[in-house]
C-alpha positions, 0 to 999 in steps of 0.5 A: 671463119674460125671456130674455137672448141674448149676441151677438158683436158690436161694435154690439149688446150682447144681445138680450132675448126675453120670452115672455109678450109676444113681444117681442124688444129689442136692446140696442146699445152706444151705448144704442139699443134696437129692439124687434120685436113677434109674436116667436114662440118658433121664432124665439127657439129657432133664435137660441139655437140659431145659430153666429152669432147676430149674422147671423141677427138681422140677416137676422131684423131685414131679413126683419121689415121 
């Protein structure tokens, strides 16, 4: 199943988390998508969760590299 989080943000649209395959997608304003793969449920959660999603990717995408 997939799971749609909303940012607030000027260059990313949504973020797209699916479950059965651990997969995280953003999708961005001008059509990009980055994927990020091993995505686990706690990381799903604590986006979900944050007062500033659009931060927390961010530190997520720097700390996956």
């Amino acid at each position: 199943m997939s799971f749609i989080i909303p940012i607030c943000s000027k260059q990313i649209s949504y973020l797209l988390y699916n479950d059965s395959t651990h997969e995280l997608h953003a999708q961005y304003h001008n059509g990009e998508i980055k994927s990020f793969t091993s995505v686990t449920k706690d990381i799903y959660d604590s986006l979900v969760q944050s007062e500033n999603r659009y931060d927390d990717f961010i530190q997520f995408m720097v700390s996956s590299k």
